[in-house]
C-alpha positions in Angstrom: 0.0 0.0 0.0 1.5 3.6 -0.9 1.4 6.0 1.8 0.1 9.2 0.4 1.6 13.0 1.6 -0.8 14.9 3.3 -1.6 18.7 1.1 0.3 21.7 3.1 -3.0 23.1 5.4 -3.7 19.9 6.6 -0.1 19.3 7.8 -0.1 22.9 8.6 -3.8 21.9 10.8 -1.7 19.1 12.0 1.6 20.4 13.3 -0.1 23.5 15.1 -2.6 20.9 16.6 0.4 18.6 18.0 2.1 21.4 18.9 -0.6 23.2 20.9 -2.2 20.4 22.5 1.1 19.6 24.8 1.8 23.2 25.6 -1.5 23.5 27.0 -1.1 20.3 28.8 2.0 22.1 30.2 0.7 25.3 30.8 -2.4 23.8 33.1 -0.3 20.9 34.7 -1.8 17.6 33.1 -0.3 15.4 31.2 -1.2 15.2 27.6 -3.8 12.6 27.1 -5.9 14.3 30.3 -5.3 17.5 28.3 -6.8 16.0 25.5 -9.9 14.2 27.1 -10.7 17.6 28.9 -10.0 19.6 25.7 -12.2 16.7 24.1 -14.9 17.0 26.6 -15.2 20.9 27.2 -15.4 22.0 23.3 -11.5 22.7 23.4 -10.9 20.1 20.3 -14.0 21.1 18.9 -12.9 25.1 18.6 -9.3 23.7 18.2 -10.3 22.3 14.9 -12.7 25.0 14.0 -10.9 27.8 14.4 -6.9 26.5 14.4 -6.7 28.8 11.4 -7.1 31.9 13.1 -5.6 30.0 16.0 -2.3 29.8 15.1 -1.3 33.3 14.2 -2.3 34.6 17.4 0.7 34.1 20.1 0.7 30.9 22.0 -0.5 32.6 25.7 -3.6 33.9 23.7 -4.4 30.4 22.1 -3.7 28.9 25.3 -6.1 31.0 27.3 -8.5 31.2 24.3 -8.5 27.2 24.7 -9.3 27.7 28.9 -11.8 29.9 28.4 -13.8 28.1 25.7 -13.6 24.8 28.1 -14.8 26.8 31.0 -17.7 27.7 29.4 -18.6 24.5 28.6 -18.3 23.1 32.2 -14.7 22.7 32.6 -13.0 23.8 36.0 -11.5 27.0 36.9 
């Protein structure tokens, strides 16, 4: 089976996404898979994926606390 390259935004979507998802992990003392699950379950991934676009050329405290906000309103905690 030939593995097939992946077109430039979605690597770009990719990269910022992997890149992202551990800083924030490090940033609000989890590890990264619990960073994940609560990003999961809070809208985090959701407005992650949405929005990464934007996202990612904004500096990485901003996307960070954008990320915290957005799960707080959706029943994360403070």
């Amino acid at each position: 089976m030939e593995a097939t390259a992946l077109d430039k935004q979605t690597s770009d979507k990719v990269s910022f996404i992997t890149f992202i998802v551990p800083e924030f992990a490090a940033a609000y003392k989890m590890n990264v898979q619990k960073a994940y699950l609560y990003l999961k379950k809070h809208g985090g991934w959701d407005y992650l994926n949405q929005h990464w676009w934007a996202l990612h050329t904004d500096s990485k405290y901003q996307v960070l606390r954008d990320l915290y906000e957005v799960c707080i309103e959706n029943g994360g905690m403070r």
